[in-house]
C-alpha positions in Angstrom: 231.7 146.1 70.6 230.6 149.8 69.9 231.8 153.0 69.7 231.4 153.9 73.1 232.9 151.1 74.7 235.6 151.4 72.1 235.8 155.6 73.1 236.1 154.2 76.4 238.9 151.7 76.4 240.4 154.0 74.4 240.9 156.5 76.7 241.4 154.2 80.0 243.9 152.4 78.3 245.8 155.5 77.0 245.0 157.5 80.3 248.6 158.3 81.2 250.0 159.2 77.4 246.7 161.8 76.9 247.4 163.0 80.4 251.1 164.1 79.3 249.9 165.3 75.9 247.8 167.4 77.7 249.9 168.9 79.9 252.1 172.2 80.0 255.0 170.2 79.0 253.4 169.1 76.1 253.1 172.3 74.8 256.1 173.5 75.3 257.8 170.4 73.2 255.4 171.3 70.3 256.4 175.3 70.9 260.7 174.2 71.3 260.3 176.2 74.3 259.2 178.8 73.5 256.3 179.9 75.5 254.7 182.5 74.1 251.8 184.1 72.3 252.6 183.4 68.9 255.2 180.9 69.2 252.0 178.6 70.7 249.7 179.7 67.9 252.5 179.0 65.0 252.6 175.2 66.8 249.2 174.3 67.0 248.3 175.8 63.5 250.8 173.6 62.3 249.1 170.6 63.5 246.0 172.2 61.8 247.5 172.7 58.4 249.0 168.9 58.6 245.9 167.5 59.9 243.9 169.2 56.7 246.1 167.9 54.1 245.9 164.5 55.4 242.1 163.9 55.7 241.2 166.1 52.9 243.4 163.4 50.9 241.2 160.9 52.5 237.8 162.4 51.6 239.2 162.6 48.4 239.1 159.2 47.8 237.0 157.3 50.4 234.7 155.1 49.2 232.5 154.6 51.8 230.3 157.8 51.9 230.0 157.9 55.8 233.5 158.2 56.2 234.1 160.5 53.1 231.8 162.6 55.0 233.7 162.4 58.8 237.3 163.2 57.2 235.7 165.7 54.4 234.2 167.7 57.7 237.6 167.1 59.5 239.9 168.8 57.2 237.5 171.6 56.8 237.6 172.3 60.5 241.2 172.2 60.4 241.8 174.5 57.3 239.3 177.0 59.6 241.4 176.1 62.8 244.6 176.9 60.9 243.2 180.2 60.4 242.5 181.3 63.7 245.8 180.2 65.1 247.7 181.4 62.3 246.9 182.3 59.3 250.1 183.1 58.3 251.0 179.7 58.6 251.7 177.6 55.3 249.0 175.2 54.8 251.1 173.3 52.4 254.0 173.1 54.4 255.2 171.8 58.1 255.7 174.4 60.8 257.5 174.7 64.1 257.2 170.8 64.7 256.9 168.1 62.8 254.0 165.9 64.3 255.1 162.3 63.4 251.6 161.0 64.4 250.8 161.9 60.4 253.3 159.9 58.8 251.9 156.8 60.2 248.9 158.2 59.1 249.6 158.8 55.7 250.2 155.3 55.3 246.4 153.9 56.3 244.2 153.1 53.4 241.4 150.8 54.8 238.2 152.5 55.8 238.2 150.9 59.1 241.4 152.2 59.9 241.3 155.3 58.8 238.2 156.2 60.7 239.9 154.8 64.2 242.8 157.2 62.9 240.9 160.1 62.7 239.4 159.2 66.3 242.7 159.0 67.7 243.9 162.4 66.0 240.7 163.8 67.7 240.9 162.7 71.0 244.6 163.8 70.7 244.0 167.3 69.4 241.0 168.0 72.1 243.5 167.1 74.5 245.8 169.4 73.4 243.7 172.4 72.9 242.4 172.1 76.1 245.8 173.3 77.2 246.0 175.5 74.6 242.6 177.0 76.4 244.5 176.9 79.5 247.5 178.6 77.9 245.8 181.7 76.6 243.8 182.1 80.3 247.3 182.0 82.3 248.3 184.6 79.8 245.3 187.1 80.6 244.2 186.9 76.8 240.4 185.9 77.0 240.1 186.2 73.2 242.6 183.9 72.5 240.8 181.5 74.8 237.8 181.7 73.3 239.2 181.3 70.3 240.4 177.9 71.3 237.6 177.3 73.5 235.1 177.3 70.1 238.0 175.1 68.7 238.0 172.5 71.7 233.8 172.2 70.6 234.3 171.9 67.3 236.7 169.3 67.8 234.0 167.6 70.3 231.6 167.7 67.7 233.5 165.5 65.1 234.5 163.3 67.9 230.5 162.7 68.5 230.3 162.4 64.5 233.4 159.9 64.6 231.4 157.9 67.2 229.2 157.4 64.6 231.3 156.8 61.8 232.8 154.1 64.0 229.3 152.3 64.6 228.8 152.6 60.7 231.7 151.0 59.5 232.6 148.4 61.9 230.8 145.4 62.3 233.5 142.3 62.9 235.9 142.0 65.6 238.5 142.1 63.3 237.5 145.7 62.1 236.7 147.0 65.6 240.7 145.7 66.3 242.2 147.5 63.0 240.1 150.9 64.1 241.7 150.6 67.8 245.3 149.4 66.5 244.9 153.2 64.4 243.8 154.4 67.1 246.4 153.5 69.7 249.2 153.9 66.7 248.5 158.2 66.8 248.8 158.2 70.6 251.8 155.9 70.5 253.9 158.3 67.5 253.0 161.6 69.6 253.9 160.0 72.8 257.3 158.5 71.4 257.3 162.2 70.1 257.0 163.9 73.3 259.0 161.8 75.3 261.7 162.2 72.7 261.6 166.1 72.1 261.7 166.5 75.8 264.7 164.5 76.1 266.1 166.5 73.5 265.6 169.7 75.1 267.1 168.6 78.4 263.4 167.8 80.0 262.5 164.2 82.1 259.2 163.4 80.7 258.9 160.6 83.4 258.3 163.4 85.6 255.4 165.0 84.0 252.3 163.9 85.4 
């Protein structure tokens, strides 16, 4: 195994739960409905400020310097991130939604799982911004796109360094399993978080494609 055969199971395995997390529906679970401007921004700079608590907690102590490194870089992008979505958003406190997908999280504590953790939350946020990107074109506001356009690369970028990370810190089967088992675990609690929002709100999610 290596990470981009892992990257690539990954993905073709969790093809149809990324495709709904990517979608329009997806953000208008994380937004409660409400589709606009700022209630979009408020969502996804929630997700920010959650996703810079956890790995800064990470980096803080990681052991293993190449993964110190990855989830050090991470929470910095997302403190930065936070800031051009919102920066009225508390950093220290949850926003519009919840995101579930860090609770699991929060309980990792093995370098090998924690790195296929911070994959998943990668490959999950990329997908999301992408709509985000999508959002803000529909919406004739080109400097909001861009603005999530430059977040979409950075994102890409520490999914390249993640690749990496992966490579560095994985060498038995049994680690390659607990990095994909992470993995999988942060599409599984935002899926199970869509699909239940949704229902909430009065929405089939079976029939998003």
């Amino acid at each position: 195994m290596n990470a981009e055969t892992f990257a690539e199971e990954f993905r073709d395995d969790n093809e149809t739960p990324l495709s709904r997390l990517g979608s329009s529906k997806s953000l208008y679970a994380l937004t409660g409905g409400e589709m606009d401007a700022d209630a979009v921004r408020t969502a996804v700079a929630a997700e920010f400020a959650r996703a810079a608590r956890t790995f800064e907690s990470w980096s803080a102590d990681e052991s293993n310097g190449d993964a110190a490194a990855l989830f050090g870089g991470v929470a910095e992008d997302a403190r930065g991130h936070r800031d051009t979505a919102n920066a009225d958003v508390d950093p220290n406190a949850d926003g519009v939604h919840d995101y579930p997908e860090y609770d699991g999280l929060s309980n990792l504590d093995d370098t090998t799982e924690r790195v296929g953790g911070a994959f998943g939350r990668l490959v999950v946020a990329h997908t999301r911004v992408k709509q985000t990107v999508g959002f803000f074109v529909g919406d004739a506001d080109p400097t909001s796109a861009g603005d999530f356009r430059t977040i979409r690369d950075d994102i890409s970028e520490r999914l390249d360094e993640a690749h990496d990370v992966l490579d560095a810190v994985c060498e038995t089967d049994e680690e390659w399993d607990a990095a994909r088992a992470a993995a999988d675990a942060v599409v599984d609690d935002a899926y199970d978080d869509y699909i239940a929002t949704l229902e909430s709100m009065g929405v089939k999610p079976k029939n998003v494609c």
